[in-house]
VOTIKOL-665773 format. One record per residue (C-alpha): residue in three letters; x, y, z. Coordinates in Angstrom, 1 decimal, padded with zeros to 4 digits. Each point is the difference from the previous one (the first is absolute). Layout:
% residues N
<atom aa="Ala" x="X" y="Y" z="Z"/>
...
//
This chain:
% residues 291
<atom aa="Unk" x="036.7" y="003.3" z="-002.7"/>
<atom aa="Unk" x="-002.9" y="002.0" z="002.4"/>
<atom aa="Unk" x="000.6" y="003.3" z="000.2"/>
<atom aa="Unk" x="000.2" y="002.2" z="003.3"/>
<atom aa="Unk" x="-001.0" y="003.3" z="-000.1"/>
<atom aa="Unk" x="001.1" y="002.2" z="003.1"/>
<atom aa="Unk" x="-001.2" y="003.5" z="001.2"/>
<atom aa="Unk" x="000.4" y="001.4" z="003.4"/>
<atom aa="Unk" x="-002.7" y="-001.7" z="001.7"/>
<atom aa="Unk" x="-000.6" y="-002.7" z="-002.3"/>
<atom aa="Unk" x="000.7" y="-003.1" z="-001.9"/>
<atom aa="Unk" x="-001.1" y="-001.6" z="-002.5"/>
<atom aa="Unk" x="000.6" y="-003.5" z="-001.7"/>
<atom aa="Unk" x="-001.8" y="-001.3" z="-003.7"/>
<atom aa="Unk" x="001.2" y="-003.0" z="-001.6"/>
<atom aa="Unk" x="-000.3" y="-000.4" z="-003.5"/>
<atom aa="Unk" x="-002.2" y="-003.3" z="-000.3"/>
<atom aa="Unk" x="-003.0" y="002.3" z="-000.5"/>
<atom aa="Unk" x="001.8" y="003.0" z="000.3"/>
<atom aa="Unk" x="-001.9" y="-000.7" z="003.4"/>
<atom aa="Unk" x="000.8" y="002.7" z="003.4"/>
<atom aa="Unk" x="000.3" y="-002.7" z="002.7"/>
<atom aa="Unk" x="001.0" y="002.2" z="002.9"/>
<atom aa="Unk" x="-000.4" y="003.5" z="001.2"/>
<atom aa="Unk" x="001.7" y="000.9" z="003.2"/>
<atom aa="Unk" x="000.1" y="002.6" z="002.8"/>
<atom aa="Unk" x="004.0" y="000.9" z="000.2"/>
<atom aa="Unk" x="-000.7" y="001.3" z="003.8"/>
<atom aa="Unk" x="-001.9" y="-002.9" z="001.2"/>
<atom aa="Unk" x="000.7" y="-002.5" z="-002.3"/>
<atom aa="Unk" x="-003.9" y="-000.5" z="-000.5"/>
<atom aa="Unk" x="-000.9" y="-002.1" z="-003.3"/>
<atom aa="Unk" x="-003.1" y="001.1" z="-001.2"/>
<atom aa="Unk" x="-000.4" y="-002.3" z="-003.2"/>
<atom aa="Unk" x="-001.2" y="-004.0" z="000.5"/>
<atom aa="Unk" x="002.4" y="-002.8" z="000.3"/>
<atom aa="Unk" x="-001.2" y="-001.8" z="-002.7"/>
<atom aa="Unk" x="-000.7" y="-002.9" z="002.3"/>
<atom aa="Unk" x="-001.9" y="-002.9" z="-002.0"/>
<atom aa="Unk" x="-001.9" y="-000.9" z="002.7"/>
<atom aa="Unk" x="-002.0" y="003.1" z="-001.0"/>
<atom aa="Unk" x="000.6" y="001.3" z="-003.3"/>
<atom aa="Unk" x="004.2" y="000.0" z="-001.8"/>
<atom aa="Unk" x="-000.7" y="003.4" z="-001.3"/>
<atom aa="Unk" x="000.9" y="003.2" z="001.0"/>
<atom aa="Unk" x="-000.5" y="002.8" z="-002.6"/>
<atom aa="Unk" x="-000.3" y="-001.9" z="-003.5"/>
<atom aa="Unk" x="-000.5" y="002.1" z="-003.2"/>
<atom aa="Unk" x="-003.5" y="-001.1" z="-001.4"/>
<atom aa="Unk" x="000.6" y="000.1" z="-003.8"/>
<atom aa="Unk" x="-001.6" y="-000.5" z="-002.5"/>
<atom aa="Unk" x="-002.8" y="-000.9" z="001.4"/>
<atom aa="Unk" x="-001.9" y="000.8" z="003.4"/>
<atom aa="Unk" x="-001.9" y="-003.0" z="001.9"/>
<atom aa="Unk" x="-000.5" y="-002.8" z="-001.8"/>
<atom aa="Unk" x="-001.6" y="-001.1" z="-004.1"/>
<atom aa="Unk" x="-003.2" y="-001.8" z="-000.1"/>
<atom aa="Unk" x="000.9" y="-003.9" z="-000.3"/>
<atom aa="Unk" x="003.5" y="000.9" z="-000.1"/>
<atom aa="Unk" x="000.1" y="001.1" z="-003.5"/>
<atom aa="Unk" x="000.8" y="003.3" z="-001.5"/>
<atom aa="Unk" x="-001.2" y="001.5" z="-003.5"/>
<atom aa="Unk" x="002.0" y="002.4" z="-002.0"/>
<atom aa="Unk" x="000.2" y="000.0" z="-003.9"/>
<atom aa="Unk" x="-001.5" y="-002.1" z="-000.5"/>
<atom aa="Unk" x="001.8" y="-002.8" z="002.2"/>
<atom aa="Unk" x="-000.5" y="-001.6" z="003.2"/>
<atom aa="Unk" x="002.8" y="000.0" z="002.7"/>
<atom aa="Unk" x="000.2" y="-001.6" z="003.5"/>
<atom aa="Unk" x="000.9" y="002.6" z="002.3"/>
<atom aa="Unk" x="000.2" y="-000.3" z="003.6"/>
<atom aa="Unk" x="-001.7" y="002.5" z="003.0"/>
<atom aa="Unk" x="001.5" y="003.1" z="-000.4"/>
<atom aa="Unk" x="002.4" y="-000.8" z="-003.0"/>
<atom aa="Unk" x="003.4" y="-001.0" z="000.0"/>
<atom aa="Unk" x="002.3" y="003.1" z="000.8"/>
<atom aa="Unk" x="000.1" y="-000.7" z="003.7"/>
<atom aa="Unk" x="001.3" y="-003.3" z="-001.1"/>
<atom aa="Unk" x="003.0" y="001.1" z="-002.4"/>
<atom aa="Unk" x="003.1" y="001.1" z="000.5"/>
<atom aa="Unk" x="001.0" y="004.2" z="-000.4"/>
<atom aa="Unk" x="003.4" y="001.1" z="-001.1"/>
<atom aa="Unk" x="001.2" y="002.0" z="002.3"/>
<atom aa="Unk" x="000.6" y="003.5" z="-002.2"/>
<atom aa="Unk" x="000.9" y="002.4" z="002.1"/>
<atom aa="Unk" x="001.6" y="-000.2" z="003.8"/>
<atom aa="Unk" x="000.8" y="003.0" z="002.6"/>
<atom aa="Unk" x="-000.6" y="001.2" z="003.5"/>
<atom aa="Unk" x="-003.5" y="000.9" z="000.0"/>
<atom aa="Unk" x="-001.3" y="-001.5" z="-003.9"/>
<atom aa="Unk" x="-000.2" y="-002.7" z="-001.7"/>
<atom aa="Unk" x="-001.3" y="-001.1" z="-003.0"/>
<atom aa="Unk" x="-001.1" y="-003.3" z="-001.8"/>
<atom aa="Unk" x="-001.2" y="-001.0" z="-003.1"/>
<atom aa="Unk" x="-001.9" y="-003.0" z="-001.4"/>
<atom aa="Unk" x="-001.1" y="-000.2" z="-004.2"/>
<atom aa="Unk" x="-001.4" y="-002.4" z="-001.8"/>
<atom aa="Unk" x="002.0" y="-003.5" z="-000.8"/>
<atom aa="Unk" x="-001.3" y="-003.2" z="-002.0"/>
<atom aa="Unk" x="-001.2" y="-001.3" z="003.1"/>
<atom aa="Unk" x="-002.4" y="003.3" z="000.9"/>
<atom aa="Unk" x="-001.3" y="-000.4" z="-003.8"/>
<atom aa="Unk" x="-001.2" y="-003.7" z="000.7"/>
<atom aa="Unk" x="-002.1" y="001.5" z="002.5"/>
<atom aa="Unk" x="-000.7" y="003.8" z="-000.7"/>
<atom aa="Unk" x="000.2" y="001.0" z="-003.6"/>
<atom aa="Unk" x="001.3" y="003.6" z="000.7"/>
<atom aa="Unk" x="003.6" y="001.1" z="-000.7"/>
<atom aa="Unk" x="000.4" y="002.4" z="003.1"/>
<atom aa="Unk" x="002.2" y="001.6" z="002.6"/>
<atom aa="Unk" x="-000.6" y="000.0" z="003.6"/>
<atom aa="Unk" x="002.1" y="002.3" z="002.0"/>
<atom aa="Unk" x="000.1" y="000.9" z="004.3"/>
<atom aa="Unk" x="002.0" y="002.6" z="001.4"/>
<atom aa="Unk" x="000.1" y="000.0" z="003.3"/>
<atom aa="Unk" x="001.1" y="003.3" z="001.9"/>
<atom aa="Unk" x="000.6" y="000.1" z="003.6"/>
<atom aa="Unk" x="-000.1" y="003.6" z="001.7"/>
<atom aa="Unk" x="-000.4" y="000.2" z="003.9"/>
<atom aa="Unk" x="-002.5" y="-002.7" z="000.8"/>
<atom aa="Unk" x="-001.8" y="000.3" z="-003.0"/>
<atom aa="Unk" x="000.3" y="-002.2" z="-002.7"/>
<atom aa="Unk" x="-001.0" y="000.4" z="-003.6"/>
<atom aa="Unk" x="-001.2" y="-002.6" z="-002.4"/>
<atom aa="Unk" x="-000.2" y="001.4" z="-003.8"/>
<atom aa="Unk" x="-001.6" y="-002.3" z="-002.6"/>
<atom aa="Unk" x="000.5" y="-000.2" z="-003.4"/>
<atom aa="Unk" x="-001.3" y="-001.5" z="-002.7"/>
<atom aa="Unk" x="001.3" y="000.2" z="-003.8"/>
<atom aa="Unk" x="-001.0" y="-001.2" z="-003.3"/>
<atom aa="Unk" x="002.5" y="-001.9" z="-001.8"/>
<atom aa="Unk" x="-002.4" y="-001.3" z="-002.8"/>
<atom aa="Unk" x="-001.4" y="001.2" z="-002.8"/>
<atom aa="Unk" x="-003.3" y="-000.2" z="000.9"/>
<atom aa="Unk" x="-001.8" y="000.8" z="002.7"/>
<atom aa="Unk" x="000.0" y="-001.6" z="003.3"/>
<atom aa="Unk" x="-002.1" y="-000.4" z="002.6"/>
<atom aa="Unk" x="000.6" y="-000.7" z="003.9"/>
<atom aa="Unk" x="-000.9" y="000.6" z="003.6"/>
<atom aa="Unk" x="002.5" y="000.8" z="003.3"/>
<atom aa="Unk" x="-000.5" y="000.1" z="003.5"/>
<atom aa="Unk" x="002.2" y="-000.1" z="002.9"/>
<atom aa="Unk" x="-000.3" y="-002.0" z="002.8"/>
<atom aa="Unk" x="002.2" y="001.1" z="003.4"/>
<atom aa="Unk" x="-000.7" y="-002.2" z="003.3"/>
<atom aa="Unk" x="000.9" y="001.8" z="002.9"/>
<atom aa="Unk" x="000.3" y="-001.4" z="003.8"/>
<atom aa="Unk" x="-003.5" y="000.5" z="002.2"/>
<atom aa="Unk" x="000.6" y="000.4" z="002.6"/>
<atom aa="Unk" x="002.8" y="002.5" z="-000.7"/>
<atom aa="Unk" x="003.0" y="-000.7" z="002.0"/>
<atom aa="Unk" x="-002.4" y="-002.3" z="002.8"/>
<atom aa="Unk" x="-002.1" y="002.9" z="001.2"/>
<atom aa="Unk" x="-003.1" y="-001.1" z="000.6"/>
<atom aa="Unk" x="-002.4" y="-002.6" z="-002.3"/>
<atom aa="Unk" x="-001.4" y="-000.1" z="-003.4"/>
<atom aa="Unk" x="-003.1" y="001.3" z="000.8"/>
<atom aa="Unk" x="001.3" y="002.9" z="002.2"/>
<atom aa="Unk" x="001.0" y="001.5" z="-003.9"/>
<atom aa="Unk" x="-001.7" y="001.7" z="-002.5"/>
<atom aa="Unk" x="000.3" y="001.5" z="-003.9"/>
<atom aa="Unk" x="000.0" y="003.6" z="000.5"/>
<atom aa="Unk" x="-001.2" y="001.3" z="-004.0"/>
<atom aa="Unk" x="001.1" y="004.0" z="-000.4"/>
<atom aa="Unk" x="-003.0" y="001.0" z="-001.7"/>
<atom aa="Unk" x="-003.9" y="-000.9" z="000.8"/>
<atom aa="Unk" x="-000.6" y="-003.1" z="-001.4"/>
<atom aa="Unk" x="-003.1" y="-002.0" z="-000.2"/>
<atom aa="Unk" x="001.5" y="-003.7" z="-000.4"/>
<atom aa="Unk" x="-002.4" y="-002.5" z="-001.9"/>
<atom aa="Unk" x="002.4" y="-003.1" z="000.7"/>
<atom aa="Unk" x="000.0" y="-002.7" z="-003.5"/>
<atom aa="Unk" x="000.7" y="-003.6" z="000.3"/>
<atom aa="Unk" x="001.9" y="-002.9" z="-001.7"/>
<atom aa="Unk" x="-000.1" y="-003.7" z="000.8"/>
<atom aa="Unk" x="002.8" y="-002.0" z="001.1"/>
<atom aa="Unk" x="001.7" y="-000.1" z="-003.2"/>
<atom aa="Unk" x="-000.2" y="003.8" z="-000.5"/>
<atom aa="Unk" x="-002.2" y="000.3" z="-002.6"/>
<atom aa="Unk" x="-003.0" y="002.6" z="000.4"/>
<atom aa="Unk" x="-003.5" y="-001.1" z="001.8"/>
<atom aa="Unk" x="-002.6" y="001.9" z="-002.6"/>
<atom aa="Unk" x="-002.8" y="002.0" z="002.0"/>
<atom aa="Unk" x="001.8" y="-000.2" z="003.5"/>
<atom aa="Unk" x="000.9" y="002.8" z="002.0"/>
<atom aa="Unk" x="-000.4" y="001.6" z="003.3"/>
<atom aa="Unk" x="000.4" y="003.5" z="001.4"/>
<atom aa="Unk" x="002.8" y="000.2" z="002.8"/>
<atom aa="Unk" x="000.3" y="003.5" z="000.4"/>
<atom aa="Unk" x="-002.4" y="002.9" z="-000.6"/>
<atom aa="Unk" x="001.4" y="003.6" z="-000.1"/>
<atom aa="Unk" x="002.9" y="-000.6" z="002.1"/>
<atom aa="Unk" x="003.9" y="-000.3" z="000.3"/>
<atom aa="Unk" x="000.5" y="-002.7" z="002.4"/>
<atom aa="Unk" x="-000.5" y="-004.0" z="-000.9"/>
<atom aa="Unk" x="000.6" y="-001.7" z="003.2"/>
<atom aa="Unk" x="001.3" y="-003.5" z="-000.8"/>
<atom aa="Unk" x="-000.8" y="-003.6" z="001.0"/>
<atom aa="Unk" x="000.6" y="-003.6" z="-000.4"/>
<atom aa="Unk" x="-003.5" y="-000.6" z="-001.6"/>
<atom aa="Unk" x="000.3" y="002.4" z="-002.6"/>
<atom aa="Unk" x="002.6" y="-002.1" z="-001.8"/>
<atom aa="Unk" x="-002.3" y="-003.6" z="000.3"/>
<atom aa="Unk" x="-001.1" y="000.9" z="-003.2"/>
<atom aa="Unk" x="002.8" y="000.9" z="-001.3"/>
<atom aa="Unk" x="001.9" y="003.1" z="-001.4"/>
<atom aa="Unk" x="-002.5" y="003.5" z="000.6"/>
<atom aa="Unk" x="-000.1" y="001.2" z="-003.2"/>
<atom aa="Unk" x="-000.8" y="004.2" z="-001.0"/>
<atom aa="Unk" x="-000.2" y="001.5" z="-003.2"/>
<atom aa="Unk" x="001.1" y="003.8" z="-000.8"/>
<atom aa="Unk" x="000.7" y="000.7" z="003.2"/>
<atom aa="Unk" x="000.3" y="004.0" z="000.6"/>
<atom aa="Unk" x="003.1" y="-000.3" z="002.5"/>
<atom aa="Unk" x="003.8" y="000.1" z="-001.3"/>
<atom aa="Unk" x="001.5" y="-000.9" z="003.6"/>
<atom aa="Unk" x="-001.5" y="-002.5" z="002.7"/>
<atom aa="Unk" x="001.9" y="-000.5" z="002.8"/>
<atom aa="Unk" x="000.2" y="-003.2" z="002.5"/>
<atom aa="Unk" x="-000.4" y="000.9" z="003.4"/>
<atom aa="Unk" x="-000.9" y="-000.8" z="004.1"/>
<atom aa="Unk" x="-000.8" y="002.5" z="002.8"/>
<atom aa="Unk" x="002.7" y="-002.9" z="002.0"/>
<atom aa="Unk" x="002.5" y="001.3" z="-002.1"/>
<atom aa="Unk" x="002.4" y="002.6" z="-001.2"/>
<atom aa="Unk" x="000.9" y="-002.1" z="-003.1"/>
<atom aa="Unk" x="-002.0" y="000.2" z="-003.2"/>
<atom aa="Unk" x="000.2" y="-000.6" z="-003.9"/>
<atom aa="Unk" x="-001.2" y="002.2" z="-002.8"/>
<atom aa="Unk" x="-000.6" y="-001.1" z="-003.2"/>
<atom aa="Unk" x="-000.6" y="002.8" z="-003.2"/>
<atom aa="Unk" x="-000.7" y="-000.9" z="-003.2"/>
<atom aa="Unk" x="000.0" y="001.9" z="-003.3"/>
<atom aa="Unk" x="-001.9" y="-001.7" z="-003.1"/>
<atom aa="Unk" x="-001.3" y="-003.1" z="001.9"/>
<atom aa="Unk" x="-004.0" y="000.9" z="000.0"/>
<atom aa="Unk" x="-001.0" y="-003.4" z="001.6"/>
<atom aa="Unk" x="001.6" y="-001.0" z="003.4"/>
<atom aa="Unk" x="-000.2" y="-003.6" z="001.9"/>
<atom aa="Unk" x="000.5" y="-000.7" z="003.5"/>
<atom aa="Unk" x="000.8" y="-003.6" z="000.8"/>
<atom aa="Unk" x="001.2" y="-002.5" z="002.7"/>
<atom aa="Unk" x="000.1" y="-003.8" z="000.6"/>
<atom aa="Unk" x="-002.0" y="-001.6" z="002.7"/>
<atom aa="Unk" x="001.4" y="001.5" z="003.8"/>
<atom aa="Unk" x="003.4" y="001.2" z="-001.8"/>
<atom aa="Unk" x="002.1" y="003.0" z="001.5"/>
<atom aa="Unk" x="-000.1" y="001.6" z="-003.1"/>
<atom aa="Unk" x="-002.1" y="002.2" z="-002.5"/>
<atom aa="Unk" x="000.3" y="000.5" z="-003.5"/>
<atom aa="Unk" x="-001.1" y="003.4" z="-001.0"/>
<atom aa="Unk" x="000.4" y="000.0" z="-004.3"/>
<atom aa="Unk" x="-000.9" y="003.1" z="-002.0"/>
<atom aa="Unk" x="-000.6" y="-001.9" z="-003.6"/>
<atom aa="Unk" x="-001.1" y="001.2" z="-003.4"/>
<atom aa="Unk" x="-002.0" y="-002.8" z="-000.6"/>
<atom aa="Unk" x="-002.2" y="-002.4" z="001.1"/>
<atom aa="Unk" x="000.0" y="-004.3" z="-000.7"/>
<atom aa="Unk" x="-002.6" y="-001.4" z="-002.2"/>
<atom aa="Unk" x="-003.7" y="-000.2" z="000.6"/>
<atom aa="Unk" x="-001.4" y="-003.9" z="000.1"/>
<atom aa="Unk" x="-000.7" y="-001.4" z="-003.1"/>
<atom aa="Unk" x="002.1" y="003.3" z="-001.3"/>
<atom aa="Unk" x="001.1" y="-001.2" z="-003.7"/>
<atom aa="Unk" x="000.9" y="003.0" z="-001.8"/>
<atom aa="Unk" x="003.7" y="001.2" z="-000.5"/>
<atom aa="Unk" x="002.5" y="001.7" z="001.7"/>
<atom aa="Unk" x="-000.7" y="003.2" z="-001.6"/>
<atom aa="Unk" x="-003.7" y="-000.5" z="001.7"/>
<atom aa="Unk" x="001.0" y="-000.2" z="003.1"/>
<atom aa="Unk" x="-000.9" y="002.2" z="002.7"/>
<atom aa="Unk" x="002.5" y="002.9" z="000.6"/>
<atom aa="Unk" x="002.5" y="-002.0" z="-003.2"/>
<atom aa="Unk" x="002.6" y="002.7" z="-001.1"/>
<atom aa="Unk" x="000.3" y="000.6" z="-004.2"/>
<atom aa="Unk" x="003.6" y="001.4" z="-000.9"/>
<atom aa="Unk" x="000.6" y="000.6" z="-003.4"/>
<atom aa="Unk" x="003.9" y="-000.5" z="-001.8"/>
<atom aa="Unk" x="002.1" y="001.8" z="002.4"/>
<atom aa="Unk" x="-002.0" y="001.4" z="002.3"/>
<atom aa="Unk" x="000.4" y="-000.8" z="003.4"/>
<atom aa="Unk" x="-002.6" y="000.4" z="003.6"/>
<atom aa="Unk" x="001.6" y="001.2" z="003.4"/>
<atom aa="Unk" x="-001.7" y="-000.6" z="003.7"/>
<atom aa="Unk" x="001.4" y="000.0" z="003.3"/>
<atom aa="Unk" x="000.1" y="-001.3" z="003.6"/>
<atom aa="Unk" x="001.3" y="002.2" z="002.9"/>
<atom aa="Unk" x="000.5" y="-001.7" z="003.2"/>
<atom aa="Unk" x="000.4" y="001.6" z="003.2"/>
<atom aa="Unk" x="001.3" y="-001.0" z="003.3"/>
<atom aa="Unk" x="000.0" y="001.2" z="003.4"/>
//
């Protein structure tokens, strides 16, 4: 069953296969500001990445000592939440570790979202626990798309990524099958707060940044009155993604980063990989904003 979350200008719908928000919604206007998941794009709309970000080198993951075929950006996004905990304006879900997560991840762990809906902003609280008795390693990201054009005002290129600090972007890349291109980068933005977006960014793929200084970037147009903020707390790394001409963008604070080429250490090696020890647990979180 999704739940709906309803405040007094807003609602909010997340289904539990993926524990995924697939709709965020103006109560005034109506206006959706999440993707439609249309295929002819991209079926996603805000999948959990867990427990890996990007992609494994040759499609195989190490971890004590054992190899594991995991997928790009791990299999949470793909499972199925228990719905925990259901009211007006929360709602909780919960995903732990099964035979069929062992086959692939060798980690006993809990993966909780809480959702909480308050005006038109919407919080997104991670967390991760250790089940085992040993250690565990892991990485999380998030990865929200959100309508651009907001609402129809205006075109892709009329918007921008407004950062809340200075930033001086040096944008990473990753090929086709989102696994890290060693040695490549490219400065985007020097000592500034405004990226103004276009279509050939994204030929290349995702832009990539590491320990980026802002906690909020907001999606906006000077053609409209609509916009989307996006803050993050304990995602260091963020991506910025969108298929070829789609009327979307992806903005994805993560805390990690997908394997190097010819990458062939183990989990624990990877950049940005989480260490939890027996009951411990790691908290981040996504606030989204609309207006």
């Amino acid at each position: 069953m999704n739940a709906i979350l309803n405040s007094e200008s807003a609602t909010v719908e997340i289904r539990p296969l993926g524990a995924e928000l697939i709709s965020f919604k103006d109560k005034e206007s109506g206006r959706e500001y999440m993707w439609s998941g249309d295929a002819e794009f991209w079926t996603g709309r805000s999948p959990v990445l867990f427990p890996i970000v990007g992609s494994v080198y040759d499609g195989v993951m190490r971890a004590e000592g054992g190899e594991y075929a995991l997928k790009n950006h791990g299999f949470a996004r793909n499972r199925e939440f228990r719905l925990v905990e259901a009211e007006e304006t929360r709602a909780v879900f919960h995903l732990c570790a099964d035979d069929e997560t062992l086959a692939i991840y060798p980690y006993k762990f809990a993966l909780t979202l809480t959702y909480t809906l308050e005006g038109s902003s919407l919080r997104i609280q991670y967390r991760v626990d250790n089940d085992d008795d040993k250690n565990i390693y892991f990485q999380l990201g998030t990865h929200p798309a959100f309508n651009c054009p907001i609402g129809g005002d205006g075109d892709f290129e009329d918007y921008v990524l407004e950062f809340n600090q200075e930033e001086s972007l040096e944008r990473f890349f990753v090929t086709g099958g989102n696994i890290q291109i060693p040695d490549k980068s490219e400065t985007v933005l020097e000592k500034g707060t405004v990226l103004p977006l276009t279509r050939a960014q994204f030929e290349e793929g995702a832009m990539i940044f590491r320990d980026v200084k802002s906690d909020r970037v907001t999606l906006k147009s000077e053609k409209s009155k609509h916009s989307v903020s996006v803050s993050s707390e304990n995602f260091p790394y963020l991506g910025v993604w969108q298929p070829k001409n789609a009327p979307f963008l992806c903005i994805e604070p993560w805390h990690g980063l997908a394997d190097a080429d010819k990458f062939e250490g183990e989990l624990k090696d990877k950049e940005l990989a989480v260490e939890l020890a027996p009951g411990e647990y790691f908290e981040a979180a996504l606030v989204i904003e609309i207006k």
